[in-house]
TORDOPA-792100 format. One record per residue: z, x, y of N, C-alpha, C in turn; residue in three letters. Coordinates in steps of 0.2 Angstrom, whole numbers, padded with zeros to 4 digits. Layout:
<kebas>
+-------+-------+-------+-------+-------+-------+-------+-------+-------+--------+
:  n_c3 :  n_c1 :  n_c2 : ca_c3 : ca_c1 : ca_c2 :  c_c3 :  c_c1 :  c_c2 : residu :
+-------+-------+-------+-------+-------+-------+-------+-------+-------+--------+
:     Z :     X :     Y :     Z :     X :     Y :     Z :     X :     Y :    ALA :
...
+-------+-------+-------+-------+-------+-------+-------+-------+-------+--------+
</kebas>
This chain:
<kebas>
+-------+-------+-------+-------+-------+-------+-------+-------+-------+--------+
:  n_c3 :  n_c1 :  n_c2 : ca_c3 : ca_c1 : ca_c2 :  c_c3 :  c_c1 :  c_c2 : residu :
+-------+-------+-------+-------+-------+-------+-------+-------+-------+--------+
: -0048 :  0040 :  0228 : -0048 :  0044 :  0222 : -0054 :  0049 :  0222 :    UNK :
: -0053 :  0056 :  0220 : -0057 :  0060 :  0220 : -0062 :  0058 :  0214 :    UNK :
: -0070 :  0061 :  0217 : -0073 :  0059 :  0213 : -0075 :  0062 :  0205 :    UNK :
: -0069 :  0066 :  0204 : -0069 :  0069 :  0196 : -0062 :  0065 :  0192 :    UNK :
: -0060 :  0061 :  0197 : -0056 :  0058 :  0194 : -0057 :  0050 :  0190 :    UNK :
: -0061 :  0049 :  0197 : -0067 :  0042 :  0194 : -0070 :  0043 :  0186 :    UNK :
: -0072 :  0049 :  0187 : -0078 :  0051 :  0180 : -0072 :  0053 :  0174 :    UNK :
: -0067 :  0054 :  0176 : -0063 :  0055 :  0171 : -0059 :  0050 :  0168 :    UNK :
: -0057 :  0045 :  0171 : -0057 :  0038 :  0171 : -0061 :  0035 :  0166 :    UNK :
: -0068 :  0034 :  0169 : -0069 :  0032 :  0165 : -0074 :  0033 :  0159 :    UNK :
: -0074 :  0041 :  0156 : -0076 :  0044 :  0151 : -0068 :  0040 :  0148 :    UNK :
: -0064 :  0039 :  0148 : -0058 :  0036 :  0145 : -0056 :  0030 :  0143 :    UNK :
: -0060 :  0027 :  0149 : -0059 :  0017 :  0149 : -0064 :  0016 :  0146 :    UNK :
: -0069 :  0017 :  0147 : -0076 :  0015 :  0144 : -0075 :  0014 :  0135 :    UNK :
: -0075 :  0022 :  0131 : -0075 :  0020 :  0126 : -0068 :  0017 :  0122 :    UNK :
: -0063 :  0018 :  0128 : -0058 :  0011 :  0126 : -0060 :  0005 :  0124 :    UNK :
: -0061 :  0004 :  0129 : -0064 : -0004 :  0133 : -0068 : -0007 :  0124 :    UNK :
: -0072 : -0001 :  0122 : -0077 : -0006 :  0118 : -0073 : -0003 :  0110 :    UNK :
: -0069 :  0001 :  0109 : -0064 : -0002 :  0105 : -0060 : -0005 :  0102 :    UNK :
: -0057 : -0007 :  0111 : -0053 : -0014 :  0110 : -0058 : -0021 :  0109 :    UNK :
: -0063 : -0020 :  0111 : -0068 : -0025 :  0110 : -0071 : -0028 :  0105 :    UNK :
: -0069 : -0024 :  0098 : -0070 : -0026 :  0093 : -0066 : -0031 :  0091 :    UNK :
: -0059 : -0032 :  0094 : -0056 : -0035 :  0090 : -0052 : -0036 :  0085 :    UNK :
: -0049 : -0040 :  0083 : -0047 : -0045 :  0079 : -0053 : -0042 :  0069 :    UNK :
: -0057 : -0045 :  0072 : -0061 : -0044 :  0066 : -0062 : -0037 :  0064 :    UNK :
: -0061 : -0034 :  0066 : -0062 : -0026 :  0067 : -0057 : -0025 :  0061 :    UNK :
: -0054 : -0028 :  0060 : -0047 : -0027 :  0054 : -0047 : -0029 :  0049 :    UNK :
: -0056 : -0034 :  0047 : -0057 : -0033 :  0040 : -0063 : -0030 :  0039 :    UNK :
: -0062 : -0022 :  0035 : -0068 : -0020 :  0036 : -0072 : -0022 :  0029 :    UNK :
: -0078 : -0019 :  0030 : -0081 : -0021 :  0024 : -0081 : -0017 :  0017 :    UNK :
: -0082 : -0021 :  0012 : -0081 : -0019 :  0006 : -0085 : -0013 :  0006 :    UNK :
: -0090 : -0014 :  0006 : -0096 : -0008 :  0007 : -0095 : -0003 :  0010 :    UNK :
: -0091 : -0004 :  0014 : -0090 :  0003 :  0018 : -0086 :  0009 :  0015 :    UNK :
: -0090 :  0014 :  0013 : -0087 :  0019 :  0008 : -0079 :  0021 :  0009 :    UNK :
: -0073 :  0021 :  0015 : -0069 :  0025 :  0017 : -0064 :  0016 :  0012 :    UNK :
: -0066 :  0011 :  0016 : -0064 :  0003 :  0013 : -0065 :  0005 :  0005 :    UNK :
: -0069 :  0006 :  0002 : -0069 :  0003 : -0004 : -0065 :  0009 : -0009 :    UNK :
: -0064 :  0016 : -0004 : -0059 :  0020 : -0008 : -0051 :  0018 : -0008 :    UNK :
: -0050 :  0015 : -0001 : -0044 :  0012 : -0001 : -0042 :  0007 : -0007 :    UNK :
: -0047 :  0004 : -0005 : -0047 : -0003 : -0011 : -0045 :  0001 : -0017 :    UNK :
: -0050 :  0006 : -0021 : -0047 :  0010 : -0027 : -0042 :  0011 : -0026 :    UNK :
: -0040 :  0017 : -0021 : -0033 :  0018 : -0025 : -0026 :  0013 : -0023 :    UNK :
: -0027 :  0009 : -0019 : -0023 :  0003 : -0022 : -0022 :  0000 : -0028 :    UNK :
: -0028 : -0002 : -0030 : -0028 : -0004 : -0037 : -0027 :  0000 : -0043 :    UNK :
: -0029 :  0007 : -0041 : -0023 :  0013 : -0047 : -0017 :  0011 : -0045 :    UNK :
: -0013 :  0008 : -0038 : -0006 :  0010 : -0039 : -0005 :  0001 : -0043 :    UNK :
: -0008 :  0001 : -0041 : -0004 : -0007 : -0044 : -0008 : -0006 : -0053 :    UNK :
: -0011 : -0005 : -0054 : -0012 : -0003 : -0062 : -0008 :  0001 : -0064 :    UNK :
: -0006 :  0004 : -0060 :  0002 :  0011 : -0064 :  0006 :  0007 : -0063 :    UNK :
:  0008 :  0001 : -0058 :  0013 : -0004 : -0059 :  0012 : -0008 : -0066 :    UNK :
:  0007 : -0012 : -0065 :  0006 : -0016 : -0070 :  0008 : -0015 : -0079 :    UNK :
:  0006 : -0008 : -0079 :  0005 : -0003 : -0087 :  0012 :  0000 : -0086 :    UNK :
:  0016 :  0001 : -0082 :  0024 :  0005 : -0083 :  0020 :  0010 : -0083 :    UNK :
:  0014 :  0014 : -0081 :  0014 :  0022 : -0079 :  0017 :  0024 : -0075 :    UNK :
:  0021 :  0029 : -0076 :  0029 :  0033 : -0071 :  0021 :  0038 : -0067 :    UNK :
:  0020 :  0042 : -0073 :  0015 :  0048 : -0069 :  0010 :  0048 : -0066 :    UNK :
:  0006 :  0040 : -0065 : -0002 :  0037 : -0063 :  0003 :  0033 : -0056 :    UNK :
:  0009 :  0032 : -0055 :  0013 :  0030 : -0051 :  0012 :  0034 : -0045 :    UNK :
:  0017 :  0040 : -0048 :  0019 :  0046 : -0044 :  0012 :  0049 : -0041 :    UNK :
:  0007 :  0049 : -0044 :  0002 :  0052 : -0040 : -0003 :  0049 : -0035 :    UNK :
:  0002 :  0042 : -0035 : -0003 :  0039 : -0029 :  0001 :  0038 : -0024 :    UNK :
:  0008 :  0042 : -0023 :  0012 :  0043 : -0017 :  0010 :  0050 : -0014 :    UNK :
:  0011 :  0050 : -0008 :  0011 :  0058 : -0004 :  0017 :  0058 : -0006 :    UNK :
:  0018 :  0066 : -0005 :  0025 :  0068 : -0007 :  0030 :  0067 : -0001 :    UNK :
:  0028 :  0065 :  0005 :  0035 :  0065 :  0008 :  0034 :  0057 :  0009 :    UNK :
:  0032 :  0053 :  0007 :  0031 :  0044 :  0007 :  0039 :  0041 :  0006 :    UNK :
:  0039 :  0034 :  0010 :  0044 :  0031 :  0012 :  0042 :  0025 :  0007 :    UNK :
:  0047 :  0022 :  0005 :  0047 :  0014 :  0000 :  0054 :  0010 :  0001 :    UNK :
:  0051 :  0005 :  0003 :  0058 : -0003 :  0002 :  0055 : -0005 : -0006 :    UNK :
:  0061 : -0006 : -0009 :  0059 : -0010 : -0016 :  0063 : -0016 : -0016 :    UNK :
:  0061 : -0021 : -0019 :  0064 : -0027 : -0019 :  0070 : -0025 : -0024 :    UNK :
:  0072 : -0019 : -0028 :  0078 : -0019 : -0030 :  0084 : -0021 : -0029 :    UNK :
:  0090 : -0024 : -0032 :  0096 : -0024 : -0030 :  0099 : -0014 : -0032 :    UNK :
:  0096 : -0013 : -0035 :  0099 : -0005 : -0034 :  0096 : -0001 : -0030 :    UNK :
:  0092 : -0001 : -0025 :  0087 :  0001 : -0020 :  0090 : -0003 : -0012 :    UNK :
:  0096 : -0003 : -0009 :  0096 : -0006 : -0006 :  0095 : -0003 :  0003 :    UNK :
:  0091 :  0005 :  0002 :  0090 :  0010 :  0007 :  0083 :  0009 :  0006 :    UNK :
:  0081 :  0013 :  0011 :  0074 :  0017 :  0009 :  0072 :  0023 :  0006 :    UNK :
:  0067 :  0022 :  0002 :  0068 :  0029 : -0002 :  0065 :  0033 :  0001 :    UNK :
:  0065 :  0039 :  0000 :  0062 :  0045 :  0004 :  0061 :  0050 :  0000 :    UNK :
:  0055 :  0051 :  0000 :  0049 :  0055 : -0003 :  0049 :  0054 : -0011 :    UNK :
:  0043 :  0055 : -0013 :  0039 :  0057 : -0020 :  0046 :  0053 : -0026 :    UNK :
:  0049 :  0061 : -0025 :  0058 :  0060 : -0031 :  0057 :  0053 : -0029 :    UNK :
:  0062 :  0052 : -0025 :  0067 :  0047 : -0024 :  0063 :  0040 : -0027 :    UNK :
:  0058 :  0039 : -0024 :  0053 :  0033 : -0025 :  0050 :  0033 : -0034 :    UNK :
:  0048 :  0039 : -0037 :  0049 :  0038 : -0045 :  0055 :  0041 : -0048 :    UNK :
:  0059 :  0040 : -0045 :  0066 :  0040 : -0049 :  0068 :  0032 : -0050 :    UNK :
:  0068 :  0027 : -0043 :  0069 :  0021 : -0043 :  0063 :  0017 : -0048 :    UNK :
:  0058 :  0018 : -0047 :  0053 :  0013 : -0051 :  0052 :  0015 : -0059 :    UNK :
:  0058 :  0022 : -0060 :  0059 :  0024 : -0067 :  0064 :  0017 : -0070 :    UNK :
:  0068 :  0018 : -0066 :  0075 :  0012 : -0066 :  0071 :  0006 : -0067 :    UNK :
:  0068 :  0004 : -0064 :  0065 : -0003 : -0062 :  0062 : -0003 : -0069 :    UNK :
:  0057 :  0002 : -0071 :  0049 :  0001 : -0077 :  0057 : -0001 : -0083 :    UNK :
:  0063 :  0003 : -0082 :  0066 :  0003 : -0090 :  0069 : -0005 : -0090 :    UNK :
:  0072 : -0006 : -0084 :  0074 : -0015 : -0084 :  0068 : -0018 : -0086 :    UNK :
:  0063 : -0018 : -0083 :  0056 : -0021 : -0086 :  0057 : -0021 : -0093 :    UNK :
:  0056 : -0014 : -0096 :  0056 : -0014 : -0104 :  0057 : -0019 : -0109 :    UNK :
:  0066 : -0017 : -0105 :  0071 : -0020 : -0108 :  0071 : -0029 : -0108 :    UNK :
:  0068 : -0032 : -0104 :  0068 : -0039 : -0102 :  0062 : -0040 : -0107 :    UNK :
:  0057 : -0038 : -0107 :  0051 : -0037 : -0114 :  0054 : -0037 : -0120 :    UNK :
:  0057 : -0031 : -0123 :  0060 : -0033 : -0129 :  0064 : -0040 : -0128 :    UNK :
:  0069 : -0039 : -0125 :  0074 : -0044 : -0125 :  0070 : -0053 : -0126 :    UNK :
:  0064 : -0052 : -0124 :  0060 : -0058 : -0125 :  0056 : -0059 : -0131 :    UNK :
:  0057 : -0053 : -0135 :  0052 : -0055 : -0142 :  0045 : -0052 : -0140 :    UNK :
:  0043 : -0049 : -0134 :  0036 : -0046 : -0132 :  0037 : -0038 : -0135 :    UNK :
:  0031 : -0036 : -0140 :  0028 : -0031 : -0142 :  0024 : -0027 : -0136 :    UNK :
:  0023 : -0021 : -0137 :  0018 : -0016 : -0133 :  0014 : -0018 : -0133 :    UNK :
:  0010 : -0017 : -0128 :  0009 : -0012 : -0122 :  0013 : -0018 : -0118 :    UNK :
:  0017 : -0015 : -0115 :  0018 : -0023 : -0110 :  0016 : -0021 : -0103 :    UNK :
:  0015 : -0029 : -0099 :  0011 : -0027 : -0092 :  0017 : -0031 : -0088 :    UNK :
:  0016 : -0028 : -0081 :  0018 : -0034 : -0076 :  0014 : -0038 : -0075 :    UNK :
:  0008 : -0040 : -0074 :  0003 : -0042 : -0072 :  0004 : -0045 : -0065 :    UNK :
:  0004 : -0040 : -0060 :  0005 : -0043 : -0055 :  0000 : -0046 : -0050 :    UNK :
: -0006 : -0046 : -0052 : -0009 : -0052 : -0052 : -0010 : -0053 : -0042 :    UNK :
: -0013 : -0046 : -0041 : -0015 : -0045 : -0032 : -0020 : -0049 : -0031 :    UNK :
: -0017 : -0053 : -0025 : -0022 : -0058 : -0021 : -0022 : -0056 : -0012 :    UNK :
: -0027 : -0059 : -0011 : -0029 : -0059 : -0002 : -0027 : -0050 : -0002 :    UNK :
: -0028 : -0048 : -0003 : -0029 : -0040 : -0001 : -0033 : -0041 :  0005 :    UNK :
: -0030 : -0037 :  0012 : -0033 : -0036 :  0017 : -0031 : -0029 :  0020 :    UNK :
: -0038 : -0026 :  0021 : -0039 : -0016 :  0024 : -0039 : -0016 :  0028 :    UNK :
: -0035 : -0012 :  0033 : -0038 : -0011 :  0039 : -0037 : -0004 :  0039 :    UNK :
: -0044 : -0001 :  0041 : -0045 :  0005 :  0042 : -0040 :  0007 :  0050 :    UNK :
: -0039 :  0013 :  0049 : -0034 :  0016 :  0056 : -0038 :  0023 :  0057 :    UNK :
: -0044 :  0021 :  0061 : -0045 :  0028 :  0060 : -0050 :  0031 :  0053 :    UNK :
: -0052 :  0038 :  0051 : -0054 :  0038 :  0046 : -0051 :  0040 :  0040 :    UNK :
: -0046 :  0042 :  0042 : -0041 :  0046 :  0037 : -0033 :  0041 :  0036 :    UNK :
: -0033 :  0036 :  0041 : -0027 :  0032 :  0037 : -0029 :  0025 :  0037 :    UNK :
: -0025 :  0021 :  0033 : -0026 :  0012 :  0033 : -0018 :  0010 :  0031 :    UNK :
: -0019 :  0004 :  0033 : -0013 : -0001 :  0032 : -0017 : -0007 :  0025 :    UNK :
: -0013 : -0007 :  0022 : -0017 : -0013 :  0016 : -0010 : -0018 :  0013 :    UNK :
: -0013 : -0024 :  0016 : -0008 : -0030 :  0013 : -0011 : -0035 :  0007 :    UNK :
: -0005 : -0038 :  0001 : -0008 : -0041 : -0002 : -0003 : -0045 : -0004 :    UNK :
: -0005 : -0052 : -0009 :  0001 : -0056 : -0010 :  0001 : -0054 : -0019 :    UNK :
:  0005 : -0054 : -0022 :  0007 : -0054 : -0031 :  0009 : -0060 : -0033 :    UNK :
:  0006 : -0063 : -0038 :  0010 : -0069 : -0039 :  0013 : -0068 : -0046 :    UNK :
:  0020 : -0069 : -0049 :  0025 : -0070 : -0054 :  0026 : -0077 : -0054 :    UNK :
:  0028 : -0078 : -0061 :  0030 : -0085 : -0064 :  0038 : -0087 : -0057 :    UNK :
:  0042 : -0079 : -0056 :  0049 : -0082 : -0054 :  0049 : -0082 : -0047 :    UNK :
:  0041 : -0078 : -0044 :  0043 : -0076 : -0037 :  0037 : -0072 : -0034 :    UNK :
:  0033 : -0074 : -0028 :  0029 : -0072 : -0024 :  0030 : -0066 : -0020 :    UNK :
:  0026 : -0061 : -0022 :  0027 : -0053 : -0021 :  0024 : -0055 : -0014 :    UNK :
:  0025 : -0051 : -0010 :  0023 : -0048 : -0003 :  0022 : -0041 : -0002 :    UNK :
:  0016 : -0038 :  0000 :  0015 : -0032 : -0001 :  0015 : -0028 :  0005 :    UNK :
:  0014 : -0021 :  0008 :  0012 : -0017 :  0011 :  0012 : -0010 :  0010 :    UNK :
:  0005 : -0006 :  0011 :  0004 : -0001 :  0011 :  0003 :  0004 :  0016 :    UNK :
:  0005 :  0008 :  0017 :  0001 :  0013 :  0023 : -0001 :  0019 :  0018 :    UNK :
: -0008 :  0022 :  0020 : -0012 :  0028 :  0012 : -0014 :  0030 :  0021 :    UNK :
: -0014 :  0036 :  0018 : -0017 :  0041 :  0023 : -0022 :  0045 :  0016 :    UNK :
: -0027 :  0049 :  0018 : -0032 :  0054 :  0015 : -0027 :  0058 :  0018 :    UNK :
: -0025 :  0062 :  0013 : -0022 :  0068 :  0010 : -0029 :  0074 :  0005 :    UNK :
: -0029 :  0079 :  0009 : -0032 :  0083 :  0006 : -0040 :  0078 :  0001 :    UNK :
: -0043 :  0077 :  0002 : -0050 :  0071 : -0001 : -0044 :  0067 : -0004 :    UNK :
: -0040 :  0064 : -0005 : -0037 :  0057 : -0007 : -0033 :  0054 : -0006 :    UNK :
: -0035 :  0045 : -0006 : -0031 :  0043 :  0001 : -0023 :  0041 : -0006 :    UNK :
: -0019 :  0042 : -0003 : -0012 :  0043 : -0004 : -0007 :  0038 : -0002 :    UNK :
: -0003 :  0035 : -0007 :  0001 :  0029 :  0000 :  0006 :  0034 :  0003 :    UNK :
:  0009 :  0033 :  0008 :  0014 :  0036 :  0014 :  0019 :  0033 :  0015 :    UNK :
:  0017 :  0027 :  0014 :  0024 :  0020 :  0016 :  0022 :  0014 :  0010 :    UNK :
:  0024 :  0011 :  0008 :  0024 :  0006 :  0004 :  0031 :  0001 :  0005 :    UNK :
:  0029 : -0005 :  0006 :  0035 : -0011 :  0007 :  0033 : -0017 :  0002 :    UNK :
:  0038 : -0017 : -0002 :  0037 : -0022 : -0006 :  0043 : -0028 : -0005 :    UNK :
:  0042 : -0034 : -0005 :  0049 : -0040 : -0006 :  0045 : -0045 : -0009 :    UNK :
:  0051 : -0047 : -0013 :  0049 : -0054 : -0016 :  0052 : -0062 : -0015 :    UNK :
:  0047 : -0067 : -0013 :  0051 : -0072 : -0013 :  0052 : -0077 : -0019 :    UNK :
:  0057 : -0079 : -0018 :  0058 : -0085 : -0024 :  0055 : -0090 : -0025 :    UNK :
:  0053 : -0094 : -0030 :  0048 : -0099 : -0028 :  0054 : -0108 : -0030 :    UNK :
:  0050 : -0111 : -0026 :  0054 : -0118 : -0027 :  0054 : -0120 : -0034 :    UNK :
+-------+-------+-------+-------+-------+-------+-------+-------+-------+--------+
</kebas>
C-alpha cells in the first residue's frame, strides 16, 4: 500500500479507534455537561406540556417536520410533522379532559406522568436520543425521544411513546 494511503488510513482509524473506545458509558453523559443538561430541559418542557394539557408549549417542542407513535387507538400510523402530531394530542388532551370531569376532578388538571430513569445520549453536538419510563396508576409508559438543535434549540424530531398495562 502506498505510503499516503497508510497515513490516510490512519488519520481515519486512529480517531475512530478512540471513539469507539469510549464506550458503552459514553451514553451516559453528565448532568453538568451544558449540551446534556439543555436536553434534559427541554425534555422536561415537553412533558410539562404534557402533564398541564398545554397544546401550544406542546407544539413548540417539535421541529416541524418531526415524526411521532402515540399509544392512541386513534393514532394507529405515524404522524408526520408539527400538524399532524398536535392535531392528534389535541384529540388525546380533550379525552383526558373529558375523563376528569367525568371523575368529579376540578382544574387545572395534570397527567402527572411522573418521568423516571431518564437516560441522554448525546449523538454528536447537535442531536440526542433520550429514553425514560412514566408511571400511571393503569399503565407503565415507555418513552423515546430523538431532539436535534434546531436553530439554538434542541427540538424533538421523532418521539415514540407505548404503554404497558400493569398486572
Amino acid at each position: 500500500m502506498p505510503r499516503i494511503l497508510w497515513v490516510s488510513a490512519l488519520l481515519v482509524a486512529v480517531p475512530l479507534a478512540f471513539a469507539m473506545r469510549r464506550g458503552p458509558d459514553a451514553a451516559q453523559n453528565s448532568a453538568t455537561d451544558p449540551d446534556t443538561a439543555a436536553v434534559r430541559a427541554a425534555v422536561m418542557e415537553f412533558i410539562r406540556a404534557i402533564d398541564h394539557l398545554d397544546l401550544d408549549a406542546l407544539g413548540e417542542s417539535f421541529s416541524e417536520e418531526a415524526t411521532a407513535f402515540y399509544p392512541f387507538g386513534f393514532t394507529p400510523h405515524r404522524l408526520n410533522g408539527r400538524a399532524e402530531i398536535v392535531a392528534a394530542q389535541d384529540r388525546g388532551f380533550t379525552w383526558a379532559r373529558q375523563q376528569f370531569a367525568a371523575a368529579g376532578q376540578s382544574e387545572p388538571y395534570r397527567l402527572r406522568l411522573n418521568p423516571t430513569d431518564m437516560q441522554i445520549r448525546m449523538l454528536g453536538s447537535d442531536a440526542a436520543v433520550v429514553t425514560w419510563h412514566s408511571h400511571r396508576p393503569t399503565h407503565a409508559g415507555r418513552r423515546t425521544s430523538v431532539l436535534e438543535r434546531v436553530d439554538g434549540r434542541w427540538r424533538t424530531v421523532s418521539h415514540h411513546a407505548s404503554n404497558m398495562a400493569r398486572d
